[in-house]
N, C-alpha and C positions, 0 to 999 in steps of 0.2 A: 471762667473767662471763655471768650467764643473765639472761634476763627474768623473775626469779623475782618471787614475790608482794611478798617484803622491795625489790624493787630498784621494782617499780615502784609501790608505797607510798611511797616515798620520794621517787621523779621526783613522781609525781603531790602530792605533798605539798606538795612546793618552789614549783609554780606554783602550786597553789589560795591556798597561804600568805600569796601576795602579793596577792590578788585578793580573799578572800571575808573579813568582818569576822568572824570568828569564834574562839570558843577554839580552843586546839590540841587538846585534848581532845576537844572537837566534831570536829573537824576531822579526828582521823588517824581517827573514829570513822566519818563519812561516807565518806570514802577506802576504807577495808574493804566499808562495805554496798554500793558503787558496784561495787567490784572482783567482791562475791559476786552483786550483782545479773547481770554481764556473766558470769560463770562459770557462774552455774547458769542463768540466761534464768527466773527465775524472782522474784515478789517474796517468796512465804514465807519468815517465819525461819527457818525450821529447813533450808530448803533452801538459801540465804545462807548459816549457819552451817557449811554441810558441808564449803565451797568454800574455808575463812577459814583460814589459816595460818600461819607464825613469829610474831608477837606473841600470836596466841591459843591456840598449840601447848600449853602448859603449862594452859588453860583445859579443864576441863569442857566438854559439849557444854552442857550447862545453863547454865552459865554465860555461853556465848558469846552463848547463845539472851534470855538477860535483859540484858546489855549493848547487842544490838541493839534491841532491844524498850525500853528505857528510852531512847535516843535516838528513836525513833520518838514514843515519848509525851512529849519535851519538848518544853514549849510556851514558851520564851524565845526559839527555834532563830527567828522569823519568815521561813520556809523561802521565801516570794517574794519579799524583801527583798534576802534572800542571791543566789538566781537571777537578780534584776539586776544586779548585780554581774559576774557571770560571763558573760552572755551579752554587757552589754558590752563585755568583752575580749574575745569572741569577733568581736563584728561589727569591731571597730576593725581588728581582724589582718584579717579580710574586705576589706575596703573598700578596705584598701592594696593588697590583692594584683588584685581585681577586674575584670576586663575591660570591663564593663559600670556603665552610669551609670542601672542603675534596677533597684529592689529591690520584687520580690512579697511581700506578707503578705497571707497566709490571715487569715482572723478563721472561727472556728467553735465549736462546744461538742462537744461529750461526753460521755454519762454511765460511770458504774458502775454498772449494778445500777439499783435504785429508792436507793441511797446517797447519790451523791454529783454534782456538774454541773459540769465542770471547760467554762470558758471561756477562751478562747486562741486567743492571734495567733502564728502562722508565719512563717517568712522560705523562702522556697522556694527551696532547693540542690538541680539538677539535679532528678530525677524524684522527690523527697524533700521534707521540709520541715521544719527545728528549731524546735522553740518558744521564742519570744519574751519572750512575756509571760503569765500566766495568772492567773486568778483563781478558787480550788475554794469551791463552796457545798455545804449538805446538800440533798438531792433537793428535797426541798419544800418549801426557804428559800423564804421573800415576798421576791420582787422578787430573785432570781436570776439572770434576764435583763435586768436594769433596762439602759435608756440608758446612764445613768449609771453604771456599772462598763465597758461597751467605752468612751465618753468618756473614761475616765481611763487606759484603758491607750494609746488614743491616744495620747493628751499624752506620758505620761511614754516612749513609743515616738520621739514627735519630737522627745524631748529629746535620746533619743539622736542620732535623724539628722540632727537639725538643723545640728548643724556639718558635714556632708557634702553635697556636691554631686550628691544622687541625686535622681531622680524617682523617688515612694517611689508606687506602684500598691497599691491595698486589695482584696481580694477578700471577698465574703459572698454568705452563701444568703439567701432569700425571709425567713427568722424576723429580721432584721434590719433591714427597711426602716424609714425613717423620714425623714422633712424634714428635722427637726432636726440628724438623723446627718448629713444632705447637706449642709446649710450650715454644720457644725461642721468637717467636713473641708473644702470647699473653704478656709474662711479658713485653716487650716494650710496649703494649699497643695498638699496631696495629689490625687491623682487615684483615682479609684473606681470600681468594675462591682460594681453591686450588684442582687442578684439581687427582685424586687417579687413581689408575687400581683398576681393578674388582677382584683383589686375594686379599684384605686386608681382615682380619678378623673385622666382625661385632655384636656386642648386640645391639638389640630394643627390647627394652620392648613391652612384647604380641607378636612378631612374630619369635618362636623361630624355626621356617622351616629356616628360613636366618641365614648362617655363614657366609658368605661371601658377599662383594657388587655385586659379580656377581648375587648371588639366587635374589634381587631385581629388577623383572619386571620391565619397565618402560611403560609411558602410552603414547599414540599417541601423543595425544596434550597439555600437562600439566604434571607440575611439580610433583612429590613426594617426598614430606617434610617429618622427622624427627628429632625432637629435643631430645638433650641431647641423642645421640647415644653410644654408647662405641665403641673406635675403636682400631683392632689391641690385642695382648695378656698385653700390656699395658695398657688395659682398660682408653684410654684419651675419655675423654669426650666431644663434640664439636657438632655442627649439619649437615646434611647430606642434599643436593639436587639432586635429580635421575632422568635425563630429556633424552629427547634423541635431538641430536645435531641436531643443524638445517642444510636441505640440504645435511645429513650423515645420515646412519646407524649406527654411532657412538652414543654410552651411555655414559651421564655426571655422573659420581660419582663424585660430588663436595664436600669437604671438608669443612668446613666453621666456625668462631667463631661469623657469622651476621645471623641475619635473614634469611631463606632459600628461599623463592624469590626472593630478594632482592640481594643473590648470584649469581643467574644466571642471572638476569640482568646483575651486573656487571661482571660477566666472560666473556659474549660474550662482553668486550670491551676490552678482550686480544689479538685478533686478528688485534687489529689496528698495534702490534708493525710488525707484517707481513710485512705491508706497511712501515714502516720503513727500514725494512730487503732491501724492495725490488727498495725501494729509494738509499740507499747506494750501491746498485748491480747494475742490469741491467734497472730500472726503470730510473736510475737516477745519479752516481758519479762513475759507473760502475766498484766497489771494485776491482771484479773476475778479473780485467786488469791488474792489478800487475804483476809481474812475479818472487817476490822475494818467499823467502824461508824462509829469518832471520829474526828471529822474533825483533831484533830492530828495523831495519828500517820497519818493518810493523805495529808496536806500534807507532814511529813515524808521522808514514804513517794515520792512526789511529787518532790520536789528531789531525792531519790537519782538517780532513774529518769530526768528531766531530762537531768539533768547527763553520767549514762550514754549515754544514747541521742545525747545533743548531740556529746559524743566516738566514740562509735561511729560518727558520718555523718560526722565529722573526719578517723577513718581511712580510710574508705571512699572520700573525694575524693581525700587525697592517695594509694592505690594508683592511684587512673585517673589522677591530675595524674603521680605517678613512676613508673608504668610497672612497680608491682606489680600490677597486674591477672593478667597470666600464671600468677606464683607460685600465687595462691590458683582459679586457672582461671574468674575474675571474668566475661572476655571470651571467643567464640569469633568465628573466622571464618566468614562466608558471604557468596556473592560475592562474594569481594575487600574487604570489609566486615567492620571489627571492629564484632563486637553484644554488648551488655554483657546478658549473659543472669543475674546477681547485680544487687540493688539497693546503692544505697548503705549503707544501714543492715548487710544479708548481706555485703557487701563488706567493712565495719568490724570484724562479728562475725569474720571468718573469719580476719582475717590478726591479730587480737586472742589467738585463738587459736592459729595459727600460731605468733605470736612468745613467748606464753608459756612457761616454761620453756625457751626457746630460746637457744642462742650471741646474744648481744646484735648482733656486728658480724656475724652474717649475717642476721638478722633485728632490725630498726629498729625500734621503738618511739617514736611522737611522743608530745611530752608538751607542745606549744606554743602548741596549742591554734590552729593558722593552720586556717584552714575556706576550702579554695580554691575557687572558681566554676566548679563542673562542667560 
């Protein structure tokens, strides 16, 4: 038996079936544009369509191309509704397998174009990052960046982890500060490094030359710590790390309710969701290719690409977890040193292809959706 398109429409069928609230009709229709998205690295329909096979063999190319296109423009699909769902079951299979008792999420944006402003939280897998939760605006929605849209993805984020015993760490850049943010997280319980501008108002006890984060020098090579700061005319109370950015001229005024080394450690792992950005772009599913404007079919569009890439970093772990690394030449040695010279994402893609059209029992196909701890 092969990994043909028909066999793995079908694995893939059997678990989305049980997981996502949707028609079947919806449903084998997603599976296809998922399958053509991974095949072609592309979102255009017509390049999807090219890729698309046994159910749609008897179809016109026209036809294929209007079937994709008409689930794109439905708007009953509520395409983030659906996406919690499934990333649910991703993190539960996570968590069981987990070595670790504390979980990174990115929070950052993104646009398309002058289109569209996609907002979203990450969970960071190895040098990688899946998204979580998002939320897509038109470019120049009012109140696009409101508080109040990251607030709620919070929430409905510690609904998930709440029944889990992680220490769940937040990562953000400078456009997200706020008081409010700080005391809405701490009572969840979370911990945070969030990154400030240098016009906040500052108290440190003994140095009272400093108002602002900007009057804090920073030092060449090393951190400067302060605990239990006052920040802002709200006097919130929190701790402070002032570093200068690596490979920039750029100064970290990092915000934080952790330990203040311990911050900037994890802050420079904000940068990994970059690489996500740029996997979903021109790295890799090549977003910008679109040519629509409607923001339903580009939420659509959206949940395809998700769900694609979320499974792509699926396979990509478990080659490093089972020791398919070799097969797809993921890994080289040097000095006595395996270096994974492939990302996760490129790891996923390759052995994706690999195993399509391939003998099934020599080339494995997961369909389990287990996302291991790289």
């Amino acid at each position: 038996m092969l990994n043909n398109q028909e066999y793995i429409t079908t694995e893939l069928e059997k678990i989305l079936y049980e997981i996502l609230p949707i028609t079947t009709k919806r449903l084998k229709n997603l599976i296809y544009i998922i399958i053509g998205i991974i095949l072609s690295k592309s979102v255009v329909i017509s390049d999807i369509s090219e890729k698309l096979k046994d159910d749609f063999t008897d179809a016109t190319e026209e036809s294929k191309i209007k079937r994709i296109y008409r689930f794109f423009k439905n708007s009953p699909i509520n395409p983030d509704y659906l996406y919690s769902f499934f990333i649910e079951e991703v993190i539960k299979k996570y968590v069981k397998r987990s070595n670790n008792n504390k979980l990174i999420i990115i929070f950052d944006h993104t646009t398309l174009d002058d289109r569209f402003l996609i907002l979203k939280f990450s969970l960071k897998v190895g040098k990688r990052a899946i998204p979580l939760w998002y939320k897509i605006f038109e470019y120049n929605e009012k109140g696009n960046k409101s508080f109040e849209h990251i607030k709620q993805g919070i929430t409905e984020l510690n609904e998930i982890f709440n029944s889990y015993d992680y220490k769940v760490i937040l990562l953000a850049d400078r456009g997200f500060k706020s008081i409010d943010l700080f005391k809405f997280i701490d009572r969840l319980g979370w911990q945070y490094c969030i990154r400030s501008t240098n016009d906040m108002l500052v108290t440190i006890e003994g140095k009272k030359k400093i108002k602002y984060l900007r009057d804090i020098i920073p030092i060449k090579k090393g951190v400067k710590k302060f605990n239990g700061v006052l920040l802002s005319a709200e006097k919130y109370k929190c701790n402070l790390a002032v570093c200068k950015a690596e490979e920039s001229e750029d100064t970290w005024y990092l915000v934080t309710n952790m330990d203040s080394k311990e911050a900037v450690r994890e802050y420079k792992k904000r940068f990994i969701i970059e690489e996500m950005f740029r996997d979903l772009k021109s790295n890799g599913f090549h977003m910008e290719g679109t040519w629509t404007e409607d923001i339903v079919y580009f939420e659509n569009l959206y949940l395809s690409l998700c769900i694609a890439y979320t499974w792509m970093i699926i396979l990509g772990a478990d080659c490093s977890k089972n020791k398919k690394s070799k097969i797809i030449g993921a890994t080289k040695k040097l000095k006595n040193k395996m270096i994974r010279i492939y990302s996760l994402f490129s790891c996923g893609i390759k052995w994706f292809n690999r195993c399509y059209d391939s003998d099934i029992k020599k080339y494995k196909l997961k369909f389990d959706l287990v996302l291991y701890d790289i």
